[in-house]
C-alpha positions in Angstrom: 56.8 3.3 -17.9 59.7 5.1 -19.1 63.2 5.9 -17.3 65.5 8.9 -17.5 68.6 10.2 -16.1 70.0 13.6 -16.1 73.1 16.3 -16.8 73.7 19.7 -15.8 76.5 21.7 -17.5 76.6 23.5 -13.6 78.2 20.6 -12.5 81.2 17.5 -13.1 78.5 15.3 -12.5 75.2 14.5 -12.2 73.4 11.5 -10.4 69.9 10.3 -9.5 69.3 9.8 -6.1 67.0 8.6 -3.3 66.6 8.6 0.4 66.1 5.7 2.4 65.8 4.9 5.9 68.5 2.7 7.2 68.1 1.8 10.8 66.5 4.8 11.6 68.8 7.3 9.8 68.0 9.0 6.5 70.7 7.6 4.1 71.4 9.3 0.5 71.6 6.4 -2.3 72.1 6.6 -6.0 69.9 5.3 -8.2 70.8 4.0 -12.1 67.3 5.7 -13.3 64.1 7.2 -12.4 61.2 5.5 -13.4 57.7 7.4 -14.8 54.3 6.0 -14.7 52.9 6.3 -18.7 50.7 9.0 -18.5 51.9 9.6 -14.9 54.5 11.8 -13.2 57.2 11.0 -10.5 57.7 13.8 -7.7 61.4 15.4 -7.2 62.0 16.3 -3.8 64.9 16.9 -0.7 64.4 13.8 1.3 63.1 12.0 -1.6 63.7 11.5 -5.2 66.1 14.2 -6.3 69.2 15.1 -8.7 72.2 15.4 -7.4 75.0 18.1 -8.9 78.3 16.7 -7.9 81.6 19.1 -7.6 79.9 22.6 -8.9 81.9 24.4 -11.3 80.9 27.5 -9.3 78.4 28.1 -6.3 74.5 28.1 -6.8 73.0 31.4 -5.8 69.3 31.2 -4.0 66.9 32.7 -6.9 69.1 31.6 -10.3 68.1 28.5 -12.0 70.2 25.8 -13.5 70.1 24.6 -16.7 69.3 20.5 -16.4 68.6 18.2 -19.3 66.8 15.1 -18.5 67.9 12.3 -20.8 65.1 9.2 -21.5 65.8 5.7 -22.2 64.6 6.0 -25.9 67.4 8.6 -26.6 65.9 11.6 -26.4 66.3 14.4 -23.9 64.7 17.6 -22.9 66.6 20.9 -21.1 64.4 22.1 -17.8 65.6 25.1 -15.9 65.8 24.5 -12.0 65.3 27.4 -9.3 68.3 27.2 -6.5 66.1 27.9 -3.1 67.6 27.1 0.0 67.0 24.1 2.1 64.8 25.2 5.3 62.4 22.0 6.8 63.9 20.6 9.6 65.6 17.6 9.5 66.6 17.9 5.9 70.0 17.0 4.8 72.5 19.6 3.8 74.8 18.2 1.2 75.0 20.9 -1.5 72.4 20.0 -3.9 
């Protein structure tokens, strides 16, 4: 298994988060790490495991991609690019991210 968090220069912060269901309501939680499998993969997703970009230096535009570096426990890191779409399936949550 290895962990990993994450920063984005697009934002003052960055957190992990998750989704749970709390007495039948979809609740945002953060979460210190996500774990991956060795050899495996772990799914980023709205209403699941996601990263969060807190207070946005400017506004995401639908179509650009923002620059996200996800940082392992061993130290190192690797920079991804993510593509802003809009959020669309019912019953998602809109929160800005």
């Amino acid at each position: 298994w290895a962990s990993w968090s994450a920063a984005s220069p697009a934002a003052r912060a960055t957190e992990l988060h998750t989704v749970v269901d709390e007495g039948g309501m979809k609740k945002m939680r953060p979460v210190p790490k996500i774990d991956i499998p060795a050899g495996g993969q772990t799914r980023l997703q709205p209403g699941g495991l996601h990263i969060m970009l807190i207070d946005l230096k400017q506004p995401l535009t639908e179509g650009a991609n923002v620059p996200i570096t996800l940082i392992f426990e061993d130290g190192s890191s690797t920079d991804i690019s993510a593509p802003v779409r809009a959020i669309t399936a019912p019953g998602t949550m809109k929160h800005g991210h």
